[in-house]
C-alpha positions in Angstrom: 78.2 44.5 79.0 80.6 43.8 82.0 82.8 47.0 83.3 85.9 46.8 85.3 85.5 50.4 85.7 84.3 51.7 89.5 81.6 53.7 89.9 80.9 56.3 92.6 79.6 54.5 95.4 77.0 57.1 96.3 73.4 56.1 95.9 71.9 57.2 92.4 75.5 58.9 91.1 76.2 56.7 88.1 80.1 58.7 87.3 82.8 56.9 87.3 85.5 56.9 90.4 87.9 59.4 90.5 90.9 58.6 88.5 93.9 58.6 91.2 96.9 59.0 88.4 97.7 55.2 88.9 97.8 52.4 86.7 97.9 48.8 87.5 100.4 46.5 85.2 97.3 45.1 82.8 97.0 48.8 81.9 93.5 49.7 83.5 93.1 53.1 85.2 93.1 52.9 89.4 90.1 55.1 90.6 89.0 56.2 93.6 85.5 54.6 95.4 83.8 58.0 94.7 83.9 60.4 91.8 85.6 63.4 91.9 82.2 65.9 93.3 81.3 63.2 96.1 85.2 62.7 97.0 85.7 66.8 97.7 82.2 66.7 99.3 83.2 63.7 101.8 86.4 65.3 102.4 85.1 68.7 103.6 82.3 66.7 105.9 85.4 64.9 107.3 87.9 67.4 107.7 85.8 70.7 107.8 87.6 72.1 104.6 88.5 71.9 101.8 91.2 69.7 99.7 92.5 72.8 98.3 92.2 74.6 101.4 94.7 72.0 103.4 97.3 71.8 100.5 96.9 75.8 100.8 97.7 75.7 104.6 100.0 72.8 104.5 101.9 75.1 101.7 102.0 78.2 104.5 99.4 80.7 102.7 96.6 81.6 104.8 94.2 82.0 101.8 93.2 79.4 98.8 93.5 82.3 96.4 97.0 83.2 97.5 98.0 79.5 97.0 97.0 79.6 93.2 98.6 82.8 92.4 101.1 82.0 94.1 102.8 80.0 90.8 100.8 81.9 88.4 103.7 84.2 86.0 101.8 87.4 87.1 98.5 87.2 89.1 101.4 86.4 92.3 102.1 89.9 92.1 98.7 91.0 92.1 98.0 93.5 95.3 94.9 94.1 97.7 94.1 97.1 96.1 93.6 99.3 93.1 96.5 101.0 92.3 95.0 103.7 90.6 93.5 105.1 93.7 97.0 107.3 93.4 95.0 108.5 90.0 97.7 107.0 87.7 95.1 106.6 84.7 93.9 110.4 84.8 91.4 110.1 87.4 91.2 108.6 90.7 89.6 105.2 91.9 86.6 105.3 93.7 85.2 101.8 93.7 84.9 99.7 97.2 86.8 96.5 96.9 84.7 93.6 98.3 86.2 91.0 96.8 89.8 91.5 95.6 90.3 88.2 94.3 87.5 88.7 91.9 87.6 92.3 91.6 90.9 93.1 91.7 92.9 92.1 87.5 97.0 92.6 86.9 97.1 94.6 84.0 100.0 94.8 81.6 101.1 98.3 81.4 102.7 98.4 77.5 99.3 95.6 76.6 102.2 93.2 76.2 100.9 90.1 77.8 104.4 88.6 76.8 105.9 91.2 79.0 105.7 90.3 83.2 108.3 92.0 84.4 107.1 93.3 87.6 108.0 97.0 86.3 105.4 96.0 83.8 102.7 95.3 85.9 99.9 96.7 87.9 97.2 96.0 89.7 93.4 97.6 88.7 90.3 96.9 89.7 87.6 95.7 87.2 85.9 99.5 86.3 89.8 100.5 85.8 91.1 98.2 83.5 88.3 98.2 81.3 88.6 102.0 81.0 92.3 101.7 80.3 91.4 98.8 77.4 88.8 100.8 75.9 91.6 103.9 75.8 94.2 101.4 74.1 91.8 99.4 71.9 90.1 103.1 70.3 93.9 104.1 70.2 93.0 107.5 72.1 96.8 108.8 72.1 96.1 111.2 74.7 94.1 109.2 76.5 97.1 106.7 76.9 99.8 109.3 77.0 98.4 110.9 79.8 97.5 107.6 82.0 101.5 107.0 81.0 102.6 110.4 82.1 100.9 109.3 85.6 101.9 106.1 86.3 105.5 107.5 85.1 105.3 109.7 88.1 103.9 107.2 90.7 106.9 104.7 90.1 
């Protein structure tokens, strides 16, 4: 069987070229000479970065996380830091943020997920939120009335 379809030009890869979004007029697919995991790796060799990390800094953000949030409908407002450290759930955060982008989750205050208004939204680290979920999803009413009372007062 003949194939019109390009392969990765890398020795032993056997995946098909990365499709570039084109189309010639018969209808067949335009594709790169690599596939998509030896195009990003040939990139970084030749540039020293990262696709994303160019479009990123071409865009103006300093970081490749700030660039996706950047368009997400709430992880853009997404701080640096817990916001319970002011102890708006009842009791104070303690943990050490390493790695805020993987640490750090925008919570919904009412559990509305429908809801991002930024009055709506906060940002807790991982040990937080779940604390707050478990409160909401065993319906502990003073649990929640009290972390409600708190963030009431910070705002």
């Amino acid at each position: 069987m003949i194939t019109t379809e390009r392969i990765c030009e890398v020795s032993g890869c056997k995946t098909l070229g990365q499709n570039m979004g084109k189309y010639r007029k018969d209808g067949s697919m335009v594709r790169r000479k690599h596939c998509a995991r030896h195009h990003r790796e040939l990139y970084k060799k030749k540039y020293g970065k990262t696709l994303t990390r160019a479009i990123a800094e071409n865009a103006g953000f300093d970081s490749v996380n700030k660039y996706r949030n950047a368009h997400h409908p709430y992880k853009k407002h997404r701080k640096e830091y817990c916001e319970n450290v002011d102890g708006r759930l009842g009791f104070k955060c303690t943990t050490t943020i390493v790695d805020y982008a993987y640490q750090l989750e925008v919570d919904h205050i009412d559990e509305n997920h429908d809801n991002n208004d930024i009055k709506n939204l906060q940002t807790l680290c991982a040990c937080c939120h779940r604390i707050k979920s478990k409160y909401y999803n065993i319906q502990d009413k003073e649990a929640l009335d009290l972390m409600l009372e708190y963030i009431k007062k910070g705002k």
